[in-house]
N, C-alpha and C positions, 0 to 999 in steps of 0.2 A: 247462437250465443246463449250461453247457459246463466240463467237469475243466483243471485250470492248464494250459495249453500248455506244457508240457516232454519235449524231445524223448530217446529211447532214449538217446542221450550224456550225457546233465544239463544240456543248454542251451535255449536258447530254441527251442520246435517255427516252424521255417521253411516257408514255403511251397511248398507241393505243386505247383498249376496252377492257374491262373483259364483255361488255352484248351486243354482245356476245364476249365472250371467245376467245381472237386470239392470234395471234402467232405461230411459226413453233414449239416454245416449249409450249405451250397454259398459258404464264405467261402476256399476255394483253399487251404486246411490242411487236414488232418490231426484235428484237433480231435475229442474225443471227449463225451460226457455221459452220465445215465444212460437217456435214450431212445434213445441209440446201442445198442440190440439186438447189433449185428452187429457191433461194435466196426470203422467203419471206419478203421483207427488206420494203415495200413504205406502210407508214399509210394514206390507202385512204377513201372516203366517199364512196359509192356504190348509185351510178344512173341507174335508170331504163335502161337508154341505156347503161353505162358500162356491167351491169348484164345480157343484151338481148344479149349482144356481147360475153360475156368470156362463155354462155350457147351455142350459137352458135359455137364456138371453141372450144366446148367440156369437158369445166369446167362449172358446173352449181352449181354455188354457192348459189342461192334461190329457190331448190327444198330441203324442209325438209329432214334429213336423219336420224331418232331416234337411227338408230342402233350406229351411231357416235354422238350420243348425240349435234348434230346439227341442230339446227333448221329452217335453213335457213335464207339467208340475203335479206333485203329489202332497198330501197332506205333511204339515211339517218346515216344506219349503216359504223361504222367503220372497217376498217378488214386490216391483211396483207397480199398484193398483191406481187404476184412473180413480181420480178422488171421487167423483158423482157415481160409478160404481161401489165405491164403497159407501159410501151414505145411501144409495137404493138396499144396497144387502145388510144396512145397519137398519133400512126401515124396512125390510126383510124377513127381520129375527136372524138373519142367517150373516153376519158383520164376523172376519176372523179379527184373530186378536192382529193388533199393532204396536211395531216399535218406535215411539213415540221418537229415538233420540236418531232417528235415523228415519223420519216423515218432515219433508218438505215445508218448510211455513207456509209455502202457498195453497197449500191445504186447506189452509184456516177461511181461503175466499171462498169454499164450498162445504164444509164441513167445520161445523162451530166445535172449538177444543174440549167443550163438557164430552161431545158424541165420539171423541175419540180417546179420552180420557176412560170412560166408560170400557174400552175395548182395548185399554193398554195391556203388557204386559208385567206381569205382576216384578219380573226381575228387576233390580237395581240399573239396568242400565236402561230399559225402557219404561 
């Protein structure tokens, strides 16, 4: 069962990416519930150094994996990031940027909105 779609702003949580395919429920949101474990909740960008860092720590998100019908991520791409990863690589120096209008409010229980605010992106929609 999936928690209301409402995004860190107070508005409707907006889409992440369908290319590639994300989400904890792989519907291209953000979307959160109580078998989200990991709370994948923050619509981030994926930089080289993000991706050098969370493969270092043991998730490596841009090595292909066919068997999961993933093809890995490259800088540029959008994805959702377990929120307490993204607050370890925001105390990091290494934090990609995020799309605020399309980041989970539940968010906000692990990552205080100044620390994401900080790593918005500069466009009007996020």
């Amino acid at each position: 069962m999936m928690d209301e779609s409402v995004n860190v702003l107070g508005g409707s949580l907006e889409e992440c990416s369908r290319d590639p395919l994300t989400g904890f429920f792989r519907n291209g949101c953000c979307d959160t519930g109580p078998e989200d474990r990991g709370r994948h909740t923050v619509c981030a960008v994926m930089t080289e150094e993000f991706l050098a860092l969370s493969k270092y720590l043991g998730n490596d998100l841009s090595t292909p994996r066919p068997e999961f019908r993933f093809k890995g991520l490259k800088p540029g791409d959008r994805w959702c990031l377990c929120a307490a990863r993204f607050l370890q690589a925001h105390d990091e120096g290494a934090a990609p940027q995020v799309y605020l209008a399309a980041t989970h409010k539940a968010t906000l229980d692990v990552v205080p909105l100044r620390v994401l605010r900080e790593h918005a992106l500069d466009d009007a929609k996020g």
